[in-house]
N, C-alpha and C positions, 0 to 999 in steps of 0.2 A: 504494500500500500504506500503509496506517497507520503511525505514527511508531512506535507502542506495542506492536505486535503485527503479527508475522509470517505469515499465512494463505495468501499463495499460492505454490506452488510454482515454485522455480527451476529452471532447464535441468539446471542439475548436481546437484540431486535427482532431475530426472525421468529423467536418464541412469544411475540408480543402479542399476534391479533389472539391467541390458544389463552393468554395469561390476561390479557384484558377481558373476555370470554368469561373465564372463573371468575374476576373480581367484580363484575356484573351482576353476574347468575349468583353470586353470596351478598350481593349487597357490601362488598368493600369501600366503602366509599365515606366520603366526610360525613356527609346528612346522617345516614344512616348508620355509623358507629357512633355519633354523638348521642340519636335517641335509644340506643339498644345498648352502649355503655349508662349513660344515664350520668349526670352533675357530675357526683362527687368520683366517681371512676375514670372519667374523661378528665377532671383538675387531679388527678392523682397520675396519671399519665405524665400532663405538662410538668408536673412535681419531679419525674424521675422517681414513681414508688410503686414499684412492680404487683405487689402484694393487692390491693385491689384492684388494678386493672385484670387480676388473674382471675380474682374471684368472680367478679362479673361474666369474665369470658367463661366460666365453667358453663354455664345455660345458656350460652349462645349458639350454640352445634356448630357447623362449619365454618361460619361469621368466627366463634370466639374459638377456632383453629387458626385460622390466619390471623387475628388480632395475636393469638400467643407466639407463633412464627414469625410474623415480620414486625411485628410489634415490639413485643419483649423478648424476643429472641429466644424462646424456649425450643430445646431439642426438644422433636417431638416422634411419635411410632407411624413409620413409612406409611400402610394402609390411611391413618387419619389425615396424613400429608395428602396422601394422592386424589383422594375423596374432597377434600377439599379445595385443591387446584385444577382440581376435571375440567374441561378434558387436557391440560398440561401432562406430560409425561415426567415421572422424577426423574427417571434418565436426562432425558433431554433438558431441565431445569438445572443440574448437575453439571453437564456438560458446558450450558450457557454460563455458568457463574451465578444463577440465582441462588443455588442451596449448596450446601455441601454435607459428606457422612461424619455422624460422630459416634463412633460405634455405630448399634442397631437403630440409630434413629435419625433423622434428619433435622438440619437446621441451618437458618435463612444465611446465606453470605452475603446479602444486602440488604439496605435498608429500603422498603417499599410504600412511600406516606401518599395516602390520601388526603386530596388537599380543595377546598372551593376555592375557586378564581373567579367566580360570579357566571363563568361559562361553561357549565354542568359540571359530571367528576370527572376528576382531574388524576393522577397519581406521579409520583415523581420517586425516578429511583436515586441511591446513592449509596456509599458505602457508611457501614455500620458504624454509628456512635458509639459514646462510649453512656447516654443517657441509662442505661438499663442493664450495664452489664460494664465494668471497668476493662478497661483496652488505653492503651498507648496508641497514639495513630499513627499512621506508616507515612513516610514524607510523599508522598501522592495521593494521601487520602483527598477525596472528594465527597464535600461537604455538602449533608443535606437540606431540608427546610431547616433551617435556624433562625434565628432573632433578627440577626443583620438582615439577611434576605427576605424575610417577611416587611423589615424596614421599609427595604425600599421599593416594593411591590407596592404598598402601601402610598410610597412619596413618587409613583411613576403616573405620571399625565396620560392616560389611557382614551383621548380621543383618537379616532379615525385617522391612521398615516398609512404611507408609503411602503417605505423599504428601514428597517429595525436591525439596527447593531446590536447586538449584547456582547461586549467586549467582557472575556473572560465568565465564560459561562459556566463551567462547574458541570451538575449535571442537569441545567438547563433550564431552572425554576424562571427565571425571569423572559425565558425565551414562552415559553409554555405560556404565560402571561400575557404575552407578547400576540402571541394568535390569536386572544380575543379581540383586536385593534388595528393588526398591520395586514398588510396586505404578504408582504414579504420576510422571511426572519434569517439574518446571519448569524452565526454564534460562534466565538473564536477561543481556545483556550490553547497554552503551552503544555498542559498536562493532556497527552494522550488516554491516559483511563480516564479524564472527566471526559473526552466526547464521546468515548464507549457509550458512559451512561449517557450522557444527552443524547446519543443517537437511537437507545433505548428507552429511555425515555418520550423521545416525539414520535418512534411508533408506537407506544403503550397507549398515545393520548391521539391516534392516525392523526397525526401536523407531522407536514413538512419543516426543516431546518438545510440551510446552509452550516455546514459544519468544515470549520478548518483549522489547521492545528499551526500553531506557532506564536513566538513572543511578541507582544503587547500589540503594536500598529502592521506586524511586518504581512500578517496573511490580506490584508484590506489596503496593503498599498495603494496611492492612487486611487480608492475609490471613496465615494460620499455616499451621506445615508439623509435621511428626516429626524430618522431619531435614533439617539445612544444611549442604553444605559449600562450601567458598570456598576459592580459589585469588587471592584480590584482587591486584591492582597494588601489593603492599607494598614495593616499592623505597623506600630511604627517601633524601631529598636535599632539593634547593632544591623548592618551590611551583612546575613545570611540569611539563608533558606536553607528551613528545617521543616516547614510545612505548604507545598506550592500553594496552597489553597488564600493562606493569611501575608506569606515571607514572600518578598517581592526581590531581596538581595540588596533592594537598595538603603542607605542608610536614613536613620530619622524618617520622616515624612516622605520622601524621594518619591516613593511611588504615586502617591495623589499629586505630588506637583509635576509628575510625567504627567499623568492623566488627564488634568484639569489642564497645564499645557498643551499638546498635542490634540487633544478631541476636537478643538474646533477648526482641525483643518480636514475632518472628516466630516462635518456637518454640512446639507446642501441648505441653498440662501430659506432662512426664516427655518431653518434645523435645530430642533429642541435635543438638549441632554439632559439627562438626571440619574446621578450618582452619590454612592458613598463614599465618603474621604477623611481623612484625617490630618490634624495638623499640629507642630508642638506649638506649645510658648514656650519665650523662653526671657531670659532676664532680659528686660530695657526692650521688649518690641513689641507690639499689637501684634495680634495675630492677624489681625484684618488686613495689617499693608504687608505680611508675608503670605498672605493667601492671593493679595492682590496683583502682586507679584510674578504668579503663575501665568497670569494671563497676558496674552501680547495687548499692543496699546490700540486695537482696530479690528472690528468686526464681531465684538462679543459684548452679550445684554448680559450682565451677570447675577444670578442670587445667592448667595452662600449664607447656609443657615446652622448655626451653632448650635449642635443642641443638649449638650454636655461636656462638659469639661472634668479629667479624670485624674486624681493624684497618682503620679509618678509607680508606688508599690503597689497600691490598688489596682492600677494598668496590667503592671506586669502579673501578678499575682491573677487575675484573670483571664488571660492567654497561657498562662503555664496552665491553669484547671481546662483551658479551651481545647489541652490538647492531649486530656488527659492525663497529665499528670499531677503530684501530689506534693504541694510546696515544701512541702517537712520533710520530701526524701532529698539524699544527697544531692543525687543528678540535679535536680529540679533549683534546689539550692543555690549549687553553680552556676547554671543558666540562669539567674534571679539575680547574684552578683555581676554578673556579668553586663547584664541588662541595665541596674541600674546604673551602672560604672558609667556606661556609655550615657544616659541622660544625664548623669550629673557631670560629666566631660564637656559637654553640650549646653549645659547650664539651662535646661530642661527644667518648668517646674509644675506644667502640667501639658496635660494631652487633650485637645479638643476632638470632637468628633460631631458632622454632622452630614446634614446634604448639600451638593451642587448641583444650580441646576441653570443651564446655558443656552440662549440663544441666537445663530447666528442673525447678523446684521450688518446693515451696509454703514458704517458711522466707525465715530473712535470708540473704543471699549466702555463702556458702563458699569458699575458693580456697589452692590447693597449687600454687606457683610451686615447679619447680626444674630443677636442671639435670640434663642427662642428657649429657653430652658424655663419655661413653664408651662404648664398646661397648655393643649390645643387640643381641635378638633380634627383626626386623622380622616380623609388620607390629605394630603397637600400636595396632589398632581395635579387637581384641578385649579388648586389656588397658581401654581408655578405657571400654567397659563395663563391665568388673569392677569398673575401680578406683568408677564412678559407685554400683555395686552394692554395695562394702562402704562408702563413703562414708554412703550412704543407712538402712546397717545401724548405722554409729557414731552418727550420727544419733538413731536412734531408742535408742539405750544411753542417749546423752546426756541423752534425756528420761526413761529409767526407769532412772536406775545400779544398780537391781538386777538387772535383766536381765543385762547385763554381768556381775556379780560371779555370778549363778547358771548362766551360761555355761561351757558344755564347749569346747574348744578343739584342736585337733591344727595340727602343723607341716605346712607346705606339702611336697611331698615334692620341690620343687627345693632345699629352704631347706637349706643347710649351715653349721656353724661349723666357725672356723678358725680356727687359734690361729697369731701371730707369734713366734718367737722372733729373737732378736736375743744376738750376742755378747755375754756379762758377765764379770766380775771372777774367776767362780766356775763356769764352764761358760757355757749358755744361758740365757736369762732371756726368762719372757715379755712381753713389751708391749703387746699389743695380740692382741684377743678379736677375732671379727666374725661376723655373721651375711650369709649371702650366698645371694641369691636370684637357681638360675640360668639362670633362664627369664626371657623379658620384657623386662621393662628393668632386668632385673640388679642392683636395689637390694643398698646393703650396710648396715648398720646395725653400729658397735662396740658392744661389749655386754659388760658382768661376768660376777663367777660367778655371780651371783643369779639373772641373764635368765637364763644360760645353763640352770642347775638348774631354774629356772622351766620353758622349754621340753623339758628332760624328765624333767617330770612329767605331758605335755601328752598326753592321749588321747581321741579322740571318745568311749568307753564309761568314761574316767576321772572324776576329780575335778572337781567345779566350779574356778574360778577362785577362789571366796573360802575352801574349804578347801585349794586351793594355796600362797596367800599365805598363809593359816595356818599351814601347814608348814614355807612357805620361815623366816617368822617367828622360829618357833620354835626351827627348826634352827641362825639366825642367832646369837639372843639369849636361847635360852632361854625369851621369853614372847610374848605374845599380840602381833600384829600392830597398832604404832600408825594414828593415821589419817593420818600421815605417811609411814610405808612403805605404807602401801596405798595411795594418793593417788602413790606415785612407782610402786609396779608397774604401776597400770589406765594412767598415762602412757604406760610402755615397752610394751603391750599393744594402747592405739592406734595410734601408730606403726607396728608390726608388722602387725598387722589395715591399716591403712591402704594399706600397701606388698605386703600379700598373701604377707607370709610365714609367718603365721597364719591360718588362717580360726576361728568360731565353729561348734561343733556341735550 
């Protein structure tokens, strides 16, 4: 087979239409192990606590066979196997790399999750965690449904496109995703067993995939897509690879600042990305202007959304458990000093982590770093459009500022204010004004009497904007609005517009 491109089919694709067949005919599927596990069996699951998901599956006949095989990994007696994967042959399951013998019984060599994607069941294969059963993982393990990946399934803009990158695909979860929306799906990974499984994976789920094998941009040379997303190996540490899946080789951050560098010269014009990245602080620097950094200074709408920030041990101490192993043992130890040695070499004092998400465009670069470490409303695919949408509208104000100022406008109708009061001397005293948007990502914005009065005088069949601020003016000072107060309202008016608690009408 070619280094660069995968074309022939493997056993454990060819065993798929026989193996999606069985998990049909059993009801393997998300819906239906939710209500046949039942609450507290299904949060015992997520838990990692084998013991009642067992128990529940005793009364499930063939359903709670394949919940204990692929699920918790129980060896289990050939006959119960085969009756349950019908018409699948164990031989040929064996041969594929789905099962293997342990002694007189059988048991799963991979991991086989039923998953909703909103576009019916879904299943995705991968190799075996360590959730349910303690394992070290092998440096090409490929990683299944996880946290990360559900992330950003979750933050990926799922309207109607074209042609869909998934740069570094694994064993294809986002590509899967990806067919409810595109028309076309590429999937590229360096680790040859992840496109095994992705290749068995997209005929488990009958989708087609472009599958091609090699490191980071090189199988997509020269070509553009509509849309990108990336789940990259952003663990950030020392310059090695111990895990393809997480270890990218490169040091610190490297790998997100390849990423977020380079993708937009694979985006076609008004080509959306959205990815997971990571990035350090470190002493004396925003992480904002080293995120910003990344990007060239032409052709990119940018949002980059922060949305935790991690101490230093706590970091590492969770990627040692991510990969199986156990901090208190020696090994683990060493790889933990060694780890830190390096962020503190680096003057490293925490680790951010959140989304990027990119739009090409015909202008100088744009970018809105911030954080979002508090509550919101998932998912935020569709907000990444909106926000590229009014982004693209300020834009074009910026070129004609009377458009802007002959602008009607109305309040979002999540958008509320909120007034603080606070004990005084004399009763209650107010301090603090806010405007709160509460849908999304729940932006708040403090704001005076003036925004406030501002927003309502704000009707889509009302006033423009610039006989608004004439009013507010007026009402302020008695006279005509300077180009100082008008220059600080069209401020507070982008902002709002930006953050979508205003729109234009």
């Amino acid at each position: 087979m070619p280094t660069n491109q995968r074309t022939a089919s493997s056993l454990l694709a060819d065993l798929a239409p026989d193996l999606r067949a069985a998990l049909i005919r059993v009801g393997y599927d998300a819906d239906t192990l939710l209500e046949a596990l039942g609450d507290p069996a299904h949060s015992a699951l997520g838990r990692s606590e084998p013991v009642p998901v067992r128990r529940a599956a005793a009364d499930l006949g063939e359903l709670g066979t394949l919940v204990r095989l692929l699920l918790l990994g129980d060896p289990l007696p050939e006959p119960d196997v085969a009756a349950a994967l019908a018409p699948v042959d164990p031989e040929r399951a064996i041969a594929a790399g789905l099962l293997h013998r342990d002694g007189e019984l059988l048991r799963a060599a991979l991991d086989l999750r039923p998953l909703d994607l909103g576009h019916g069941a879904r299943w995705v294969l991968s190799d075996l965690d360590d959730s349910m059963r303690r394992r070290a993982l092998d440096a090409d393990h490929v990683l299944g449904v996880g946290q990360a990946s559900l992330s950003l399934l979750r933050a990926t803009p799922t309207r109607h496109t074209g042609s869909v990158l998934d740069l570094g695909t694994g064993c294809g979860i986002q590509a899967v995703h990806a067919a409810g929306y595109a028309d076309t799906i590429t999937g590229t990974d360096v680790n040859a067993r992840a496109l095994w499984l992705a290749e068995a994976t997209a005929a488990l789920n009958e989708l087609e995939f472009e599958l091609l094998e090699g490191s980071w941009f090189e199988p997509v040379a020269g070509r553009r897509f509509d849309q990108i997303v990336a789940n990259p190996p952003f663990v950030v540490g020392p310059a090695r690879v111990e895990h393809t899946y997480r270890d990218s080789g490169l040091a610190l951050d490297g790998a997100s600042e390849l990423v977020v560098s380079r993708i937009p010269e694979l985006l076609n014009p008004g080509g959306t990305a959205a990815m997971l990245a990571s990035w350090v602080h470190v002493v004396g620097e925003d992480w904002r202007a080293r995120v910003s950094s990344w990007l060239p200074d032409h052709g990119v709408d940018a949002w980059i959304v922060q949305r935790d920030v991690a101490d230093p041990a706590l970091y590492v101490g969770t990627w040692l458990r991510d990969a199986g192993l156990d901090p208190r043992e020696d090994d683990a130890q060493a790889k933990a000093q060694r780890w830190l040695e390096a962020f503190e070499a680096a003057e490293v004092t925490g680790i951010g982590f959140g989304f990027v998400y990119l739009r090409a465009i015909d202008g100088p670069t744009e970018l809105l770093a911030e954080d979002l470490t508090h509550g919101f409303d998932d998912p935020l695919g569709e907000e990444a459009l909106r926000y590229f949408e009014r982004s693209a509208w300020l834009r074009a104000a910026a070129a004609d500022p009377s458009s802007i100022r002959s602008a009607r406008f109305e309040v979002d109708p999540a958008t509320a204010l909120e007034r603080v009061y606070l004990p005084g001397h004399e009763g209650w005293d107010q301090r603090v004004a806010r405007l709160h948007r509460g849908d999304g990502p729940r932006w708040q914005h403090e704001v005076d009497d003036t925004t406030a009065a501002l927003l309502a005088g704000m009707r889509p069949d009302g006033l423009p904007l610039s006989e608004l601020v004439e009013l507010l003016a007026y009402s302020e000072t008695g006279d005509a609005a300077t180009p100082e107060f008008e220059s600080a309202v069209l401020g507070v008016v982008v902002g709002l517009v930006r953050h979508g608690l205003i729109h234009p009408r």
